[in-house]
N, C-alpha and C positions, 0 to 999 in steps of 0.2 A: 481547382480542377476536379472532374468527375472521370474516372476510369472505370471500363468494363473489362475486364480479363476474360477471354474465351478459350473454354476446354482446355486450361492446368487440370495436371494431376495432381489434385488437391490431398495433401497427407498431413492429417490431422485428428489428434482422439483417436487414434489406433486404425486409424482406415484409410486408406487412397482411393479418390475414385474421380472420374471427370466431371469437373464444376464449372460453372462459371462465377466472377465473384464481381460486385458494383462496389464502387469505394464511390460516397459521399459524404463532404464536410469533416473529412477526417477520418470517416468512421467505414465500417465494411456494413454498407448496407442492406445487402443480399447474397445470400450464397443460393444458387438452383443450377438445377442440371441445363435449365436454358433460359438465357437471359438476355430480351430483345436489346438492342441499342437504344439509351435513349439520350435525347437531345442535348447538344453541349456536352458530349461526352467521348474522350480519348477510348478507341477500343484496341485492345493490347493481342495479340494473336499468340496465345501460350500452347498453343500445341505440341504435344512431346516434352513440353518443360515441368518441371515438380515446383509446384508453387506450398510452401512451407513458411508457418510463423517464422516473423524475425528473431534471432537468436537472443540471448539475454546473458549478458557476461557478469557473474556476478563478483569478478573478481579480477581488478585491473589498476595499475600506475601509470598516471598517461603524467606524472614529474610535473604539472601545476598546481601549485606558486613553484617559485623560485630554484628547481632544479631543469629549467627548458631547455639547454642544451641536449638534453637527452629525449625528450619528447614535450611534448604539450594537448591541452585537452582539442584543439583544433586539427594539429595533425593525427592525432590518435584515433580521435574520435571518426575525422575523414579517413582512416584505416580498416575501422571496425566496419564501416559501414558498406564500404566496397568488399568488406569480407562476408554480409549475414548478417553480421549483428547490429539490430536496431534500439539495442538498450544496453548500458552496462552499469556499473556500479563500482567507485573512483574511491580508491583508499587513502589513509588523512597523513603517510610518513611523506610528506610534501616539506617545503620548508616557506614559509612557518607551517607548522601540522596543526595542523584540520583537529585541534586538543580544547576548542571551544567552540561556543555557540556562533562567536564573530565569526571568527578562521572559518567555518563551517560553511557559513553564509555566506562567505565572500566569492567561496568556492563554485558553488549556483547561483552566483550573481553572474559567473566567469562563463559559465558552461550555459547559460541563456544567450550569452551572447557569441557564442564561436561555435557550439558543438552540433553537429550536423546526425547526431545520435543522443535518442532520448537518455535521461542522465540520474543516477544518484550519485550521496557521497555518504562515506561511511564518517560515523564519532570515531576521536580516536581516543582510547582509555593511555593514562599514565598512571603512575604510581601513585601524583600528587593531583587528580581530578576528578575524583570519585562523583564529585557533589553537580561538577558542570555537566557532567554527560547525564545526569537527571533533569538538565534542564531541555534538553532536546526532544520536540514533537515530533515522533518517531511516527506516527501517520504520515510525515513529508520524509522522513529519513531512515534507508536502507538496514540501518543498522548501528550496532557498536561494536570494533574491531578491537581485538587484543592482542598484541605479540607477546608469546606467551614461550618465543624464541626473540632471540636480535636477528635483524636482517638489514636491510638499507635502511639508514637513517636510527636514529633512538630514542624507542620510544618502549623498550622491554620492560615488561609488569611482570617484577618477578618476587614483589615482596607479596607473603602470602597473605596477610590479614587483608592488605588492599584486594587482591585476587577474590576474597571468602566475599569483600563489601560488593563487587562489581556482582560476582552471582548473587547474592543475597539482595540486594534493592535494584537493579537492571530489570527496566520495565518494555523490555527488547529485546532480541535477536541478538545474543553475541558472535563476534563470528571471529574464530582465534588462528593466529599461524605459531602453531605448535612443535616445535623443537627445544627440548631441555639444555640451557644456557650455558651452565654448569659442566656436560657430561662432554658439549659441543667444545668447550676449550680446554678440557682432560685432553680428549682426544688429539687437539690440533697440539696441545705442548708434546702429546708424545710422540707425532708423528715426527714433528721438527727435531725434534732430540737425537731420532732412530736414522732419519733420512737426510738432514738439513732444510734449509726453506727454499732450493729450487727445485720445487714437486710438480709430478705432471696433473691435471686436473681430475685424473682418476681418483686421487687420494678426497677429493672432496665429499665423493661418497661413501670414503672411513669416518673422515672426520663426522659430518653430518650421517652418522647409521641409524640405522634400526631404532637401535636400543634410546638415542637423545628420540628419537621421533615415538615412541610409544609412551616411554614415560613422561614425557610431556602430553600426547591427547591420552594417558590414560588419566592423568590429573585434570584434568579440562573436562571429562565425560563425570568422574569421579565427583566434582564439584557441581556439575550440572544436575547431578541427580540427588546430591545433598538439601540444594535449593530451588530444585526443580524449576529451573531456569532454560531460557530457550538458547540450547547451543549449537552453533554447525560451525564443525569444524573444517577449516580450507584445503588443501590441495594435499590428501593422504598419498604417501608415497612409500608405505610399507605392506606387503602381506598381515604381519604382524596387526599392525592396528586393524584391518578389518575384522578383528574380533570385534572390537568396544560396537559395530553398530549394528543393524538388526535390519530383513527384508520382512519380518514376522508381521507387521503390521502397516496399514495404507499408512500415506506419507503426511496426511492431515492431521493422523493420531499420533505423529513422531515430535517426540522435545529431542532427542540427538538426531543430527543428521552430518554428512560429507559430503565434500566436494574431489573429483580427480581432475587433474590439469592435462591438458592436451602434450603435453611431454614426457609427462609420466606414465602415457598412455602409448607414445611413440617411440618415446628412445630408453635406453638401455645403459648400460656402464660400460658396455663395448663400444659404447660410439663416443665415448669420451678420447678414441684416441684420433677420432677423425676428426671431432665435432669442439673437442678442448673446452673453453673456457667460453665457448658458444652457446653449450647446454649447462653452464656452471648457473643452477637457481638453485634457494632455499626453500622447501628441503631438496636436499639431491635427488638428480635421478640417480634409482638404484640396480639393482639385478633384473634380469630379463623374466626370474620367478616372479617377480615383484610386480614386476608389468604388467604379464599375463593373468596373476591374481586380481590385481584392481579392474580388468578390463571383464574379467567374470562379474566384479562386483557392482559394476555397473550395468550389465546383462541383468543379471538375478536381482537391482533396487538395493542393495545393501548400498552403495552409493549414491546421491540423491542425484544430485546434477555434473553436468562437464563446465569446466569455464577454463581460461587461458594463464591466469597468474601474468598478467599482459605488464612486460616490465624491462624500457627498455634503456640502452646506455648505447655509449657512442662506442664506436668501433675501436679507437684509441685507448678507452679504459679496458675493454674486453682483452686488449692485445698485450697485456699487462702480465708479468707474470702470476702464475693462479694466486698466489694468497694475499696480493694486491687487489687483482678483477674484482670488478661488482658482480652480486649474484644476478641475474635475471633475465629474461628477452622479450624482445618481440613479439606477438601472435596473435593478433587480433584479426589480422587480415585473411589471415590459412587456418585459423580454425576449423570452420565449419568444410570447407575444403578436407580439412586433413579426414574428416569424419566421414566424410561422402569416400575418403577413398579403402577405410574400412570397410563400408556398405559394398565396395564396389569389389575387395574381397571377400566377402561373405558374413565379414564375421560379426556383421548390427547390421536392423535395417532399416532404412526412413524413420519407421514411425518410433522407433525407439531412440534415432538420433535427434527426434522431435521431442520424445520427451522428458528426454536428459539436456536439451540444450533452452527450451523454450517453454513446456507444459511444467515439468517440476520446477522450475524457477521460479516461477510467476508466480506456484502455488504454494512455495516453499518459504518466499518473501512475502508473499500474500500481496503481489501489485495489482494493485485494481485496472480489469479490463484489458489485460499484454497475457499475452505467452501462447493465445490459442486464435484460430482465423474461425471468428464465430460473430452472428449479427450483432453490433449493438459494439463491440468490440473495437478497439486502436486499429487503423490499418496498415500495424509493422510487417511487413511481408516481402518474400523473396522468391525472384525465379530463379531456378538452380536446371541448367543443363547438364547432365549426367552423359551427353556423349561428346563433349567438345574438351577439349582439355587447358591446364593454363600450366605453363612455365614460371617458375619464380626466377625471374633477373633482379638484376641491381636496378634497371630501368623503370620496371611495374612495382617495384615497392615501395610503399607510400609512408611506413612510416620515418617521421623524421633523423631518428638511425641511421636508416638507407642499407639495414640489414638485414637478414633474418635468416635461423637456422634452418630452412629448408630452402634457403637460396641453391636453385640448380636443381630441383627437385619441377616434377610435373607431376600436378594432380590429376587426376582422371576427370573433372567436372571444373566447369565453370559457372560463378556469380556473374548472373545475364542483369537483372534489375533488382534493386533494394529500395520498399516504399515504408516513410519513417513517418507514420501517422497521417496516411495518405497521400501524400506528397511523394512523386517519384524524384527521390535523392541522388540513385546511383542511375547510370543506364547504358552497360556497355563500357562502359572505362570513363563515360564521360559524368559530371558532378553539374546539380542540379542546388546553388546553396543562397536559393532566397529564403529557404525557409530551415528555422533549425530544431532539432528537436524537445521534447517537453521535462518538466522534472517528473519523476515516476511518484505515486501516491502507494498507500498501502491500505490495507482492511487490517487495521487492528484495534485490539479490543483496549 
């Protein structure tokens, strides 16, 4: 199919202005200010609508292999997509974990066949696989992930010689979830001691504080700069650590980089008394300083990009007492939503939610041809009505959950259409899935 988009407000590379845009063969074949119709060609009427890159989530558990009761890469991905985001990138604590070159594979054999969103999957490092995550062609694959804390599933690399080999021969992007192991069950024996184990989910963000989340990414920035190794680290959730990273320099010259997660951007430790074991992820959310700091640091580039930490469990496990519950949630579908309603009070605008969610990304993973609406370009793209609003019910939420912490919430904007390499995927509520999406490449050296 050939589309013509007429007069979006095109925001992209720091500028909004009325475009028109041709999508052929996949690709965005012309952007101009006026662009005739031409033959065999769907014309799309964007008037009034902000047509923006598709999002790029670089940080997501859609639970395939063999945890699907909680989610999977089909309904997640038909999540992401009705949310913005036309790429993500699938981390390996799956069962069996994504800890080989097989596992790995099997994983994008899966996500070619179901995923309605273009796709990577991250290597997962262990303690005892130093040598297999060398054998991965990181030109096809996103990365190498570390927990460098425990979280869902186990897979914590916490012995240090292994740690020195992963920075020292790692011919990639590592990309680490940093909480100090150690400091994290000091914490939880003494809380249990002082209060017993039926605790409200407040105490999550004692247990998981500060102090377990810095001295883990200060060891993580610490090694990276020993062995000059390319590190970014995932979802900072301290004032604190925004020290270890830098807005001093463009982001092509950066070997550290971070990530902020759309929870740790939105909620607070005061809403754990509403929100419980809803907002219960690793690392915690913390204080509302905390919040307000990271959301400066993603203003001012000391943060590189936003992604979701997309990670969900069924409602049953969540209703669990806290030190039972899984950590994680939801969020692939109200992300970019939740960002546009920042925009809508003041405090980011368009172009800078463009280029924390889709220009840094693309250029931070270096995928070739995503993250910008430019000729020659993937045509992952989104119309976004910023005067219509959407409600989150139990009804409109797609992922397999059937939950999510801003159920009953209204965003001030709605996702009108989502085009996943040209192909209109999403369109109005309704799904479009003869065609699914691609695995992402990379420029590296």
């Amino acid at each position: 199919m050939k589309y013509l988009i007429k007069n979006a407000k095109l925001v992209n590379e720091g500028e909004t202005g009325i475009f028109d845009v041709l999508i052929e063969n996949e690709l965005i074949s012309k952007i101009e200010r006026q662009i005739d119709l031409p033959s065999d060609c769907i014309e799309i009427n964007a008037e009034g609508l902000y047509l923006l890159p598709g999002a790029i989530d670089d940080q997501v558990h859609f639970r395939e292999p063999g945890l699907t009761h909680k989610g999977e890469i089909y309904t997640e991905a038909k999540a992401a997509v009705a949310g913005g985001i036309t790429s993500y990138m699938e981390m390996p604590n799956t069962n069996p974990q994504a800890t080989s070159v097989t596992e790995l594979e099997k994983k994008y054999s899966r996500a070619s066949e179901c995923s309605l969103a273009n796709y990577s999957f991250y290597m997962g490092g262990t303690n005892l696989n130093v040598e297999e995550t060398l054998k991965v062609d990181y030109s096809k694959v996103c990365g190498l992930k570390l927990f460098m804390g425990s979280s869902t599933g186990d897979m914590l690399v916490d012995n240090q010689k292994v740690l020195e080999d992963f920075f020292s021969k790692s011919n990639t992007l590592i990309a680490t979830h940093c909480e100090y192991d150690l400091l994290v069950k000091e914490n939880q024996k003494r809380i249990i001691e002082e209060y017993g184990e039926d605790l409200p989910t407040y105490f999550h963000a004692i247990i998981r504080n500060e102090e377990a989340c810095y001295k883990s990414s200060s060891m993580a920035v610490e090694l990276a700069k020993k062995h000059k190794t390319r590190l970014h680290v995932l979802h900072i959730s301290t004032a604190k650590e925004l020290s270890l990273f830098t807005n001093r320099i463009p982001l092509k010259d950066k070997l550290i980089t971070a990530e902020a997660c759309i929870h740790h951007l939105w909620f607070c430790d005061n809403d754990y008394k509403t929100k419980g074991n809803l907002i219960k992820w690793n690392p915690s959310v913390k204080t509302s300083y905390d919040r307000d700091k990271l959301f400066e640091a993603v203003l001012n580039d000391t943060i590189d990009v936003i992604a979701t930490d997309h990670a969900p469990h069924t409602l049953e496990e969540k209703n669990m007492k806290y030190l039972q519950a899984p950590s994680g949630g939801p969020l692939v579908q109200h992300s970019v939503l939740a960002m546009l309603d920042f925009y809508h009070e003041g405090k980011i605008t368009l172009e800078h939610i463009v280029k924390k969610m889709c220009h840094d990304v693309a250029d931070l993973f270096r995928i070739k041809n995503r993250g910008y609406i430019r000729e020659g370009y993937a045509a992952d793209l989104v119309l976004v009505n910023t005067d219509i609003k959407t409600k989150v019910t139990k009804e409109n939420i797609l992922y397999k959950c059937k939950w999510s912490p801003f159920e009953g919430h209204t965003f001030k904007s709605r996702i009108e259409k989502t085009f996943v390499n040209g192909h209109l995927i999403y369109d109005n509520g309704k799904f479009n899935e003869t065609h699914k999406g691609q695995r992402l490449t990379f420029k590296r050296k």
